[in-house]
C-alpha angles and dihedrals in degrees: 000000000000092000098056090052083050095054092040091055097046094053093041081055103046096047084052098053096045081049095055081047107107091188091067088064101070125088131181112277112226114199126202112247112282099040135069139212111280107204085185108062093007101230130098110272122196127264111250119185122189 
């Protein structure tokens, strides 16, 4: 009985702590041909070439 409290508390914790974690949030940004990754402004801008 009191280790299944145990494990139900440790995995309670861990998912509430990945969830409080703002890195996990991110993903990789892919583009369509002709445009890049702004950081900025975080959308795809298009490619101007002069």
């Amino acid at each position: 009985m009191i280790r299944t409290i145990l494990c139900a508390l440790t995995l309670t914790f861990s998912a509430s702590v990945a969830l409080a974690c703002t890195g996990h949030s991110k993903q990789t940004q892919s583009c369509a041909d002709g445009t890049y990754w702004d950081s900025e402004t975080q959308t795809c801008a298009k490619i101007v070439n002069s």
